[in-house]
N, C-alpha and C positions, 0 to 999 in steps of 0.2 A: 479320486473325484476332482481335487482339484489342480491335476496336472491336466486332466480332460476337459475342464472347462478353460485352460489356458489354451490349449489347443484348438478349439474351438474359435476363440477368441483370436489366437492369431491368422486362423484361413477367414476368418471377415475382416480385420483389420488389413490385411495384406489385399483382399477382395478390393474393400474399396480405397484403399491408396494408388491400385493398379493403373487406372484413367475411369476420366466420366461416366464414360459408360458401361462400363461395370461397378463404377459406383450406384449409375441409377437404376441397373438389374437389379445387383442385390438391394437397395432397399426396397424397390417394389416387389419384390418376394417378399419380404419380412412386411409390409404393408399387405399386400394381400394374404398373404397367411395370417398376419392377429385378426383381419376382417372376416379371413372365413371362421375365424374359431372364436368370434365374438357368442355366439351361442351358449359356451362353457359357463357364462356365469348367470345363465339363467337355469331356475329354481325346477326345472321341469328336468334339465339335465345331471341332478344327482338322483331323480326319481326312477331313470331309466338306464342305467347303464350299460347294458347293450346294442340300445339305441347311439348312445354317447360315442363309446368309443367305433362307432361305424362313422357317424357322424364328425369326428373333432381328432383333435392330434392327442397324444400321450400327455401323461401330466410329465411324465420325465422327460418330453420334447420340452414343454416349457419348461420346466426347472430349469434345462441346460443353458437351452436358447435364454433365458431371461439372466441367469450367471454371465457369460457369456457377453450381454447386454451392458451387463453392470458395469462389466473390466473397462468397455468404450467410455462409459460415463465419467470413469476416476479423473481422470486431468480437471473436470470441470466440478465436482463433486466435494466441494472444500466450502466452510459456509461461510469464510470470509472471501471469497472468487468471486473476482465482480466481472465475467465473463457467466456468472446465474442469470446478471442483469440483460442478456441479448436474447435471454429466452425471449417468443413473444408469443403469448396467450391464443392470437385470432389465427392462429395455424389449426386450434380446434375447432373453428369455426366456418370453416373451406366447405365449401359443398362438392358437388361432383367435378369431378375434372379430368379431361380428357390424358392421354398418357405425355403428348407434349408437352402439356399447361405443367403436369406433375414434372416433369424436367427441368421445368426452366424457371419453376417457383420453388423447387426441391421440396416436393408433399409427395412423399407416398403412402400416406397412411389414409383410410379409407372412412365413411361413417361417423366420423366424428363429432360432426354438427347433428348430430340424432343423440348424442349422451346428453344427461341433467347434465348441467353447471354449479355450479358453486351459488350463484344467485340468477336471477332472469337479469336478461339482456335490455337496455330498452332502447338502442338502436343498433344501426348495423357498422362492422367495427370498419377501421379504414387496414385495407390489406396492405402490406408492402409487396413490393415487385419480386423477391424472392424471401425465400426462410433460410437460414443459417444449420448448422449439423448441430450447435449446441441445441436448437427446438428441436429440431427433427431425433434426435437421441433421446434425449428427454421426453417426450411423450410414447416414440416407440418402447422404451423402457418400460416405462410408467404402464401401459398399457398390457405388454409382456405380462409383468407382475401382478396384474389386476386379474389376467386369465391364467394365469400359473400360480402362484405363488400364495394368492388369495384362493383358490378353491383348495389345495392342498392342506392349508391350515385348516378350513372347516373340517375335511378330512381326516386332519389328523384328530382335530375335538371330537369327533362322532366317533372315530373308535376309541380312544379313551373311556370316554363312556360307556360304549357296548364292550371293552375287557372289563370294566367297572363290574358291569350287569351279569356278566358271564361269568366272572368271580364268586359274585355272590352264589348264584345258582349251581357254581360245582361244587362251593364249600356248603350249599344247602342239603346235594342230593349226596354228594362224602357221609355227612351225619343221619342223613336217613336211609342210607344205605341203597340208593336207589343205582338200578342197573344204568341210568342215564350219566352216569358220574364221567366212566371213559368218555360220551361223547362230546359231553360239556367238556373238560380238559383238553381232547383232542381240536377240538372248536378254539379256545382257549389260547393254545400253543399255535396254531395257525396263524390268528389273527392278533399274538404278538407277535411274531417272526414279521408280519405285514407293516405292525407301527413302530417297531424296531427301524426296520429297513429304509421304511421313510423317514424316521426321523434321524437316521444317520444324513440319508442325503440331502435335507432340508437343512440341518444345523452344519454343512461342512464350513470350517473357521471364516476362509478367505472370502466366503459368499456373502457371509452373515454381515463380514465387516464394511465389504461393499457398498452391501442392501443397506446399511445403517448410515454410508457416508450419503449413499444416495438421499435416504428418507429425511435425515438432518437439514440436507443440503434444501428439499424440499420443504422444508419448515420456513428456512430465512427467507425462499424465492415468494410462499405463498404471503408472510408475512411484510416482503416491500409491494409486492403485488396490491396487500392492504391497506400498507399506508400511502398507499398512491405516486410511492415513487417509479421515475417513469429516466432518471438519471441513471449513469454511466457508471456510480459508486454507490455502494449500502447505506443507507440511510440509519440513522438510528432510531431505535423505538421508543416514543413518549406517547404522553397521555397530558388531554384526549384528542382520539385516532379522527382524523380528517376524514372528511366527507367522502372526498373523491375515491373511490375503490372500484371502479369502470369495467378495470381488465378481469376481476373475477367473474363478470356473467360469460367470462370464454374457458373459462379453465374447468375443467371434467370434476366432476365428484370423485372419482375413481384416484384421484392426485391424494385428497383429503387420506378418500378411503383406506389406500395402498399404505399412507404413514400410520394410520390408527391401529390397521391389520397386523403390521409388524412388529410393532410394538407390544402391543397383545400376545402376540406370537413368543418375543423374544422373554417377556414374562412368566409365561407361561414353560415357555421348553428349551429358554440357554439364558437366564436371568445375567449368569455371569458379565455375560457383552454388552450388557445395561452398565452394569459396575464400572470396569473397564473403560467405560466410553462415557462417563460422568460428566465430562468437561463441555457435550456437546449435549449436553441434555438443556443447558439453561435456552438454547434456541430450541426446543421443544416446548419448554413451559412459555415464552412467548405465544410459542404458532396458539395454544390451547389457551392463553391470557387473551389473543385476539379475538379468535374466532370464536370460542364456546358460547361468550354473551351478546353475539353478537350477530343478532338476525340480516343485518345490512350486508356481512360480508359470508354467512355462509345461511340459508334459509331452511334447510333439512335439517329438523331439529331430531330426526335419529341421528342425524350425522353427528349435532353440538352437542347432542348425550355419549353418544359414542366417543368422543374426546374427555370426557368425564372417567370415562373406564381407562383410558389410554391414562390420564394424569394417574389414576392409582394401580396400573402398569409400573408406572416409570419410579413411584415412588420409594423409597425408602423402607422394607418389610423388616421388621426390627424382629421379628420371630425366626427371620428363616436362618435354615443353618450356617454359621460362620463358615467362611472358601479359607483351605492353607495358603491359597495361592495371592490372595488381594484381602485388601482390610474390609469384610463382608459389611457393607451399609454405610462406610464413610462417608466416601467420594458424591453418593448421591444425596445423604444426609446432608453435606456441606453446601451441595450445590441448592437445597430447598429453605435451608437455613438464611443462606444471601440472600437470596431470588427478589431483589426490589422491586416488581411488582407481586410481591404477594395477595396485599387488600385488593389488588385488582381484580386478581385471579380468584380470590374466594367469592366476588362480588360477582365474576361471570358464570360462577357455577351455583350461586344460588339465583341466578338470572333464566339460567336457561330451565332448572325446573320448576321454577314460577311459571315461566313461557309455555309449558310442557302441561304443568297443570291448568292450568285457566285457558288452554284451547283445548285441551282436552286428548291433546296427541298423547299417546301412550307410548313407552319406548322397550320395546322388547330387547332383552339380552345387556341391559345395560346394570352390570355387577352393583351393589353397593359397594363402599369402600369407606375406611378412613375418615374422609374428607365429608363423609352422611353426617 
């Protein structure tokens, strides 16, 4: 898998190094393809499957395609790269544009200014004369993984579940001797060989660690975004966060989304690369110290409970079983032990279910944990 997703990655890296304009073919394929398969993450398409796949591309299109995706992002994908800093936000904010305009401004992605934002807008942003490859990757990615990468993982939760269900009922009809036994087992062995299969190719190493330099990377970007740095080098995080936060009413929810998603993900079905990658966790518990309590910079409060779930993701599970291979729960114990905005952090999350309670929003799917 991952010599195939290298491959992949070197016939579009060689694409578009070739000249312009095969640089601006291939992305406008890869802009009109996530626009035609914008569809995917709505709720009516895991209802109909046959419709779906008549309709949309493969999810093992995106998985590759968004691997693939990833490998472009590495050079820039480092959370102290202050080349995070030329991303610029109002590329999500482009409306229609002629195929010229898309050329010469470098936008080929499509629909954009139609997603929720991070918070509402309240004027209209000033464009520049063109966009750079570090934006235009970075949201293409982003995007990618929003329709790959994020429906896969529900995916793979709903059969979990139903081998759960299936379980029970073949060791129900085993003891009662029922003729349904074989079908249930048969049912059973099918639909793990299915979440087997996917989750071999959803957890392959090289992707995982990609996906995780990407989403880190995306932690420190969304957090100078916060603090309204608008400079050439990383600012550092203090308290309390300044007013100006402008640029998040351009940035997609699907950015937030995509970091919460995988984290979730990697908790749940390869905890290990959590462990392992301790050192990049303390710019996680920032992005979740900012934004959870905090309605100014992200307004969807499933979203700032959803980061509630994500901190007891990331945390420190003192039960689960010791790995021979790493010291099981140090590295991230160490890293939450330090974490000098702690009182922040607990202040944001008893902030946000206050918020939650006294308007009345209810937050579906958001685990207790720990931290209750």
């Amino acid at each position: 898998m991952a010599q195939f997703h290298e491959k992949i990655y070197q016939m579009l890296k060689n694409l578009l190094q070739l000249s312009p304009e095969t640089k601006h073919c291939i992305l406008s394929w890869l802009g009109n393809c996530l626009h035609a398969n914008a569809g995917r993450t709505k709720i009516w398409a895991n209802q109909m499957p046959e419709i779906f796949f008549q309709m949309y591309a493969s999810d093992a299109f995106f998985l590759n395609l968004g691997a693939a995706l990833l490998k472009l992002c590495q050079p820039f994908c480092k959370p102290r790269s202050s080349r995070l800093l030329t991303f610029n936000p109002t590329y999500c904010a482009l409306k229609e544009l002629d195929d010229e305009e898309r050329k010469i401004k470098n936008v080929h992605m499509r629909g954009l200014d139609k997603e929720t934002c991070l918070i509402p807008a309240v004027r209209e942003p000033k464009f520049p004369q063109s966009y750079n490859l570090v934006t235009e990757n970075l949201v293409l990615t982003a995007y990618a993984l929003y329709l790959g990468f994020h429906r896969l993982h529900d995916q793979m939760v709903k059969i979990n579940q139903n081998l759960h269900r299936l379980q029970v009922a073949w060791r129900d009809a085993q003891q009662s001797s029922s003729p349904a036994a074989d079908n249930l087992r048969e049912q059973f062995e099918r639909l793990m060989t299915i979440y087997l299969s996917t989750k071999t190719a959803m957890t392959e190493p090289q992707m995982l660690q990609n996906c995780l330099n990407l989403q880190v990377s995306m932690a420190v970007l969304l957090v100078q975004l916060a603090i309204g740095n608008e400079g050439s080098q990383l600012a550092e995080l203090t308290f309390p966060l300044p007013d100006s936060c402008s640029s998040l009413a351009y940035v997609p929810e699907f950015f937030a989304d995509n970091l919460g998603d995988f984290l979730i993900f990697l908790r749940r079905f390869a905890d290990d690369i959590l462990e392992t990658s301790a050192d990049s966790l303390e710019h996680v518990l920032h992005f979740i110290t900012v934004f959870t309590g905090s309605v100014e910079r992200m307004k969807n409060p499933h979203l700032r409970a959803k980061l509630a779930e994500v901190l007891e993701a990331v945390m420190p599970h003192l039960d689960q079983t010791p790995s021979p291979l790493v010291s099981s729960v140090f590295h991230r114990k160490r890293v939450f032990c330090s974490y000098p905005y702690a009182p922040r952090l607990a202040e944001a999350l008893i902030k946000v279910f206050v918020d939650i309670e006294f308007t009345g929003k209810a937050v579906q799917g958001c685990r207790a944990g720990p931290w209750q």
